[in-house]
C-alpha positions in Angstrom: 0.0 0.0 0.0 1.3 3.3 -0.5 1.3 6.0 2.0 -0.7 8.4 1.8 1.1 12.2 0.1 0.3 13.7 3.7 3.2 11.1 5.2 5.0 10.5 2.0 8.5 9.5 3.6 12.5 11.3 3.3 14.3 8.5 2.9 17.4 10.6 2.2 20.1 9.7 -0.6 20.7 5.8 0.2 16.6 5.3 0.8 16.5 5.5 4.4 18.6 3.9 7.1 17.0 0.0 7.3 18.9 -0.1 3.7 22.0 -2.0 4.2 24.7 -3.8 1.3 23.1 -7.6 2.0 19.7 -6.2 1.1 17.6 -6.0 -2.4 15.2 -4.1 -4.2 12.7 -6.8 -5.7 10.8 -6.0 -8.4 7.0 -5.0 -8.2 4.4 -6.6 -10.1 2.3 -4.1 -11.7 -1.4 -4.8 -12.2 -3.0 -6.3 -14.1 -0.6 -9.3 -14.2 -2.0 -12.5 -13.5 0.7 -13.2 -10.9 -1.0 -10.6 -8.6 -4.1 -12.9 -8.6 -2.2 -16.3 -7.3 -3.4 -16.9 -3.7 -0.7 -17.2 -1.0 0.2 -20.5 0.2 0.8 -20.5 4.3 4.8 -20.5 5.3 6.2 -23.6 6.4 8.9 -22.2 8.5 10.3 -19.2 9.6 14.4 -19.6 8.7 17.1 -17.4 7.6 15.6 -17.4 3.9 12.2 -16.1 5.0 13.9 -13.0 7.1 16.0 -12.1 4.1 12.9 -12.0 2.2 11.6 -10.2 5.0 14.6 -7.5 5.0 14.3 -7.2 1.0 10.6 -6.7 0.9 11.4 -3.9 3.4 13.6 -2.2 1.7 11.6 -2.1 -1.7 8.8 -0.4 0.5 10.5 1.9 2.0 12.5 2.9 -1.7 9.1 2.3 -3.0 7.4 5.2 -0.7 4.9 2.2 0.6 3.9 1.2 3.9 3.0 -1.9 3.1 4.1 -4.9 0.8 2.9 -8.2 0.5 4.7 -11.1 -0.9 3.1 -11.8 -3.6 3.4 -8.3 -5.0 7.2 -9.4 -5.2 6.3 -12.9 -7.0 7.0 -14.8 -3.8 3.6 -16.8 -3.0 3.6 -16.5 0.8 1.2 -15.3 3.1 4.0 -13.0 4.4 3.1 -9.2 4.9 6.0 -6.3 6.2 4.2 -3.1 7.1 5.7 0.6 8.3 2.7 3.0 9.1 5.2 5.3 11.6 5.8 8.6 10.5 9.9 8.4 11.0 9.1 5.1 9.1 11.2 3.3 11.7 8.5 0.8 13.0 8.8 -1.9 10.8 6.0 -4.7 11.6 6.0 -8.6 10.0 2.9 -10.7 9.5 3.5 -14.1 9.2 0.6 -16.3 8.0 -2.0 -13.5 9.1 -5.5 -14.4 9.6 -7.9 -11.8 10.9 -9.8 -13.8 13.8 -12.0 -10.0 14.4 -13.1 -7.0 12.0 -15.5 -4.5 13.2 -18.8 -3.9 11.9 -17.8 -0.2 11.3 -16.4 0.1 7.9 -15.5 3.6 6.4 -14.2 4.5 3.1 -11.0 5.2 2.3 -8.6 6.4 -0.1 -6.1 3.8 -0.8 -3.4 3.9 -3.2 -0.9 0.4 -4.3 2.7 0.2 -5.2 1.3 -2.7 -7.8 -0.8 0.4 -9.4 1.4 3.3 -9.8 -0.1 6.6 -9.8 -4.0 5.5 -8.7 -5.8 6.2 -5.8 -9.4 5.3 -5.5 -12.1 4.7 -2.2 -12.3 1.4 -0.6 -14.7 0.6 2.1 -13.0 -1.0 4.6 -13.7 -2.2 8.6 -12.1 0.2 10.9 -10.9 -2.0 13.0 -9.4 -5.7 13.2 -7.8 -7.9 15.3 -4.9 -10.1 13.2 -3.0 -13.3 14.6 0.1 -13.3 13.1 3.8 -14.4 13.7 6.6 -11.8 13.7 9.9 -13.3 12.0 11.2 -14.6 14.9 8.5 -17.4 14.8 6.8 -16.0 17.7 2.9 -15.9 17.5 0.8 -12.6 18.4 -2.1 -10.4 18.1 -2.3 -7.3 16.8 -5.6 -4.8 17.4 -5.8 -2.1 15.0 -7.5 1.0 13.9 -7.2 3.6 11.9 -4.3 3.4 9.3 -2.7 0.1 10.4 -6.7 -1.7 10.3 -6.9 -0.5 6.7 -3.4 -1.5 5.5 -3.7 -4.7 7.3 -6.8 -5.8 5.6 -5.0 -4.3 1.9 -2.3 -6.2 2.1 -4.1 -9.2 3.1 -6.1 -8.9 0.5 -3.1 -9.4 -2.0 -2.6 -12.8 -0.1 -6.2 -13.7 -1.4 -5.1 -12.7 -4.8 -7.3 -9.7 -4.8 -6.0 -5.8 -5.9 -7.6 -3.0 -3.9 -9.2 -1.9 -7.4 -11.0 -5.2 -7.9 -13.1 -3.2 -5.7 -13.9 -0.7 -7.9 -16.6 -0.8 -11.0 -16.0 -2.2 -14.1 -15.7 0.6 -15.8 -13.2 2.1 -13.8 -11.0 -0.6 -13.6 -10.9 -0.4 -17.9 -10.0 3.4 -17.2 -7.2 2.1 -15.0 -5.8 -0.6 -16.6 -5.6 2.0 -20.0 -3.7 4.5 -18.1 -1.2 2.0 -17.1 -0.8 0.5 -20.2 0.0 4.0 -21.7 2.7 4.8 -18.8 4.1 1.3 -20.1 4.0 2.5 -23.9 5.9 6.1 -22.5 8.4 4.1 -20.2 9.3 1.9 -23.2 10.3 5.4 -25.5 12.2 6.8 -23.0 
């Protein structure tokens, strides 16, 4: 998910501090490929591979100006979520094979925006609050309650673990409007 422009992040000139040398920028799949619709398969274990994933995936968001990424939008399959919704973006959160055990009956609409769709930003009703179980990359099994920001990105990202892109939300005709402007930013990239 992006962050919204009203807490749009200075990471500086190296992309923040959490950068270091043993960590990559993965690339993003951009909507509408079919990749983004594969449902997550749980993680088996929690090892030194999956917190490398875990460091890269946090370092793509946080070059990315996101504050939250889920796995699959970086064609890894997992249900594996990192999430930064602090304003020093310095509160960096991992979700583990997330399941949300309570969502209120409140919902509210919101404007959401996607790292997998550059440049869009569109209103998605959402519960504004939710209670996740998740574990952190340590292994370790909690619960998170959230509001606000943190309810809504929780329940975007996990979305992408059900193979679903916030703007499957919107109408069909919107969605054709979308996927035309981001075919034409393709076409522009491609000349330059």
């Amino acid at each position: 998910m992006l962050a919204p422009a009203s807490m749009a992040p200075d990471l500086g000139d190296n992309g923040g501090s959490f950068a270091s040398p043993d960590m990559a920028l993965l690339p993003i799949l951009v909507y509408p490929d079919p990749r983004l619709h594969t449902v997550a398969q749980p993680v088996a274990q929690v090892d030194d591979a999956l917190r490398r994933l875990v460091a890269d995936m946090l370092e793509t968001m946080y070059d990315a100006g996101g504050i939250g990424l889920a796995a699959t939008q970086v064609d890894h399959h997992l249900r594996l979520v990192v999430i930064d919704v602090s304003e020093d973006r310095d509160q960096p959160m991992t979700l583990i094979n997330p399941e949300i055990v309570w969502a209120s009956e409140s919902k509210k609409l919101n404007e959401e925006g996607c790292l997998s769709v550059p440049g869009i930003y569109d209103g998605v009703e959402r519960s504004t609050a939710v209670k996740v179980r998740a574990q952190d990359d340590q292994g370790q099994e909690r619960v998170i309650e959230a509001d606000g920001l943190l309810a809504v990105c929780i329940q975007h990202e996990m979305d992408h673990l059900k193979g679903k892109v916030f703007v499957e939300y919107l109408s069909l005709l919107k969605r054709t409007r979308i996927q035309t402007k981001l075919a034409k930013a393709r076409r522009e990239a491609l000349r330059t």
